[in-house]
C-alpha positions as CSV (number, residue, x, y, z in Angstrom):
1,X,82.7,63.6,101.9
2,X,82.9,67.5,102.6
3,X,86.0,68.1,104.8
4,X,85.3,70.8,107.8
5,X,87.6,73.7,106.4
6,X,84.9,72.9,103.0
7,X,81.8,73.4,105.0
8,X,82.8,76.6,106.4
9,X,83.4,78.2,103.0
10,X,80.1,77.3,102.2
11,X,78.2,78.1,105.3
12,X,80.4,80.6,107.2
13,X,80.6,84.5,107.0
14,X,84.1,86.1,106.1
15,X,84.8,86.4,109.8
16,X,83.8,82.7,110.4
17,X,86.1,81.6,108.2
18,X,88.9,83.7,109.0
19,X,88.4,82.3,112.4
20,X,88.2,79.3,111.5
21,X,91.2,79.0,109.8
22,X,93.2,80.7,112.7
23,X,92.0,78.0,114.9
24,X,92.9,75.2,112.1
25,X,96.4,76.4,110.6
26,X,96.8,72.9,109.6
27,X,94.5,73.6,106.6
28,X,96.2,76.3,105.3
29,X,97.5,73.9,102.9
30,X,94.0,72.3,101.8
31,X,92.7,76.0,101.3
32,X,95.9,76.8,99.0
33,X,94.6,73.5,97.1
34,X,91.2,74.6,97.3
35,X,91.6,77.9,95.8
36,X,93.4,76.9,92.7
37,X,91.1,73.7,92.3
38,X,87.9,73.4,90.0
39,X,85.3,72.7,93.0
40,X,82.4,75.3,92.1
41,X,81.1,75.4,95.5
42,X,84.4,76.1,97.2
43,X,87.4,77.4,95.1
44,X,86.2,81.2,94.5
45,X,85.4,81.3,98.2
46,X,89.0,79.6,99.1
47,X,90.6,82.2,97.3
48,X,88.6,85.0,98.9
49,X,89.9,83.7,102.0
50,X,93.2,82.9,101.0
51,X,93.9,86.5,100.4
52,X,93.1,87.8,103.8
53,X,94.6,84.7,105.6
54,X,98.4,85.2,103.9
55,X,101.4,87.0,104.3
56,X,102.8,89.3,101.5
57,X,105.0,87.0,99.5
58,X,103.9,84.1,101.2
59,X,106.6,80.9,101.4
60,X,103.3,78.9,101.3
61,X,102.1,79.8,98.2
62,X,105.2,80.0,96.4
63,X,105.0,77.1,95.3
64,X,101.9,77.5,93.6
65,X,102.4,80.1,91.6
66,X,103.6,78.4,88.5
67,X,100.0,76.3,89.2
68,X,98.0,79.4,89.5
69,X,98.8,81.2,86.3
70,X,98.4,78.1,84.3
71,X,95.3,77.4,85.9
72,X,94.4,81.4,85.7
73,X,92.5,81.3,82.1
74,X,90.0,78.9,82.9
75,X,88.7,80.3,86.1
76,X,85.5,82.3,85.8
77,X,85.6,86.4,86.2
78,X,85.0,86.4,90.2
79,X,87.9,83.2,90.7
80,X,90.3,84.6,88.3
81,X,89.9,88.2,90.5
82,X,90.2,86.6,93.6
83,X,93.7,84.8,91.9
84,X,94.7,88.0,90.7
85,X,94.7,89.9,94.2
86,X,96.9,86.4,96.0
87,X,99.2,87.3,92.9
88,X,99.3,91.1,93.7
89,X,100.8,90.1,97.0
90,X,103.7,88.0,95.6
91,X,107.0,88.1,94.0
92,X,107.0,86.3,90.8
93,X,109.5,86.0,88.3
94,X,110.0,88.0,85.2
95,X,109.2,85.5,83.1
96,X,105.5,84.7,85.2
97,X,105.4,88.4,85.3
98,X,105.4,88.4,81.3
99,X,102.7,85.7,81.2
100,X,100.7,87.9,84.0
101,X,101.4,90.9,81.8
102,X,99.9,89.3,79.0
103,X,96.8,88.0,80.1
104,X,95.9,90.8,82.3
105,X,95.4,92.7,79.0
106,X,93.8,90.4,77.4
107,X,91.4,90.4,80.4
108,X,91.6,94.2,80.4
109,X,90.1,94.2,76.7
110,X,87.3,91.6,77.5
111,X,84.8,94.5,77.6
112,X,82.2,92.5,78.8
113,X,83.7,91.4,81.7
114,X,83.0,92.2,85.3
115,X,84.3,95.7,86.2
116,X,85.8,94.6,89.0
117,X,87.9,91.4,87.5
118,X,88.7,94.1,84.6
119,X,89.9,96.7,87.3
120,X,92.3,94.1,89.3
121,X,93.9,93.1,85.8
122,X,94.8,96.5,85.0
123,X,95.7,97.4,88.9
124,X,98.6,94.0,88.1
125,X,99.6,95.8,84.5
126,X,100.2,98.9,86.8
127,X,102.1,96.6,89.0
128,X,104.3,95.0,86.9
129,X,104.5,98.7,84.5
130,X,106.2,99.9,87.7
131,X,109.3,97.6,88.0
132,X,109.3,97.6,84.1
133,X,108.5,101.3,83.0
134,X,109.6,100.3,79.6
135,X,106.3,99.0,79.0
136,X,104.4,102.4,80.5
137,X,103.5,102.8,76.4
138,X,101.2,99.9,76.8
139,X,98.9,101.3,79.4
140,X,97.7,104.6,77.3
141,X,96.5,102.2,74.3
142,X,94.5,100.2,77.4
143,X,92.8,103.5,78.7
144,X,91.4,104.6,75.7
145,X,87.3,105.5,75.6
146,X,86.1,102.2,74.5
147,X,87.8,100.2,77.6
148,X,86.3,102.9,79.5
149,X,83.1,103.2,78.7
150,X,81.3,99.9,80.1
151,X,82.8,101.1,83.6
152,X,81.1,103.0,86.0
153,X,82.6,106.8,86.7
154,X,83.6,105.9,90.1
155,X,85.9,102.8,88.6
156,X,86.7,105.1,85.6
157,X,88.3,107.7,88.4
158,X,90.1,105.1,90.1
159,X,91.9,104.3,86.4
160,X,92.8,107.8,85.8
161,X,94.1,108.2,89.4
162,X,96.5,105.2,89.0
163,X,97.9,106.1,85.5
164,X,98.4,109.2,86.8
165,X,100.7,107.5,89.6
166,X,102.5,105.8,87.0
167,X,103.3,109.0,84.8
168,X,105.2,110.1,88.2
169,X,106.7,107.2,88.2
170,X,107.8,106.5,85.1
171,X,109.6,109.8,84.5
């Protein structure tokens, strides 16, 4: 049986659902599940909601985060991107943050990914480069031409732009 906060992922427009879920806090909790679940019809669009329903550092997904990165490798591209941008908006530990690192480059390199699951993994290497400039050597291997070329120029500038921003900060 589809529960209500299901049906409007499936049938609702963003706004719908953000509306929804503003009116219905009490299902917060069952779109947290949702979003990290395996339900085709619902989980990518949970945790395209999820994102713009949560606080930064949310104490209502904390507890998830150990679940989420486990769970992160199996996702498709469009889920795992979705996963990626709840985890840009948290505080994780350094050891999460070294499992992060790691397979955000090893989505980075999948050159036939989607650009835009490609572009969030490198935007959480940036991330995480910045509280740990020790790894700043890491990102020039990862810009090199054949990452680059399957990307369009407009994603290709926004690359450039945020390496830049990390040479400033890394000096």
């Amino acid at each position: 049986m589809e529960t209500a906060l299901e049906h409007i992922l499936i049938t609702g427009y963003k706004a719908q659902m953000i509306s929804y879920l503003k009116d219905h806090p009490g299902d917060f909790e069952e779109l947290i599940q949702l979003a990290i679940d395996d339900k085709p019809r619902h989980s990518w669009r949970a945790a395209y909601l999820l994102w713009d329903c949560m606080d930064d550092n949310d104490y209502r997904i904390r507890k998830y985060i150990k679940t989420i990165l486990n769970r992160l490798p199996a996702k498709n591209d469009n889920h795992q991107r979705e996963l990626l941008k709840i985890l840009l908006r948290m505080e994780i530990s350094e050891k999460e943050e070294g499992f992060l690192f790691d397979h955000c480059i090893s989505v980075w390199k999948k050159i036939g990914s989607r650009p835009s699951i490609r572009h969030t993994a490198l935007k959480v290497i940036a991330r995480i480069i910045k509280t740990h400039p020790e790894l700043y050597h890491e990102i020039k291997f990862l810009v090199q031409d054949q990452y680059l070329e399957s990307l369009s120029p407009a994603v290709q500038k926004s690359i450039f732009k945020m390496i830049k921003g990390l040479d400033h900060d890394t000096e």
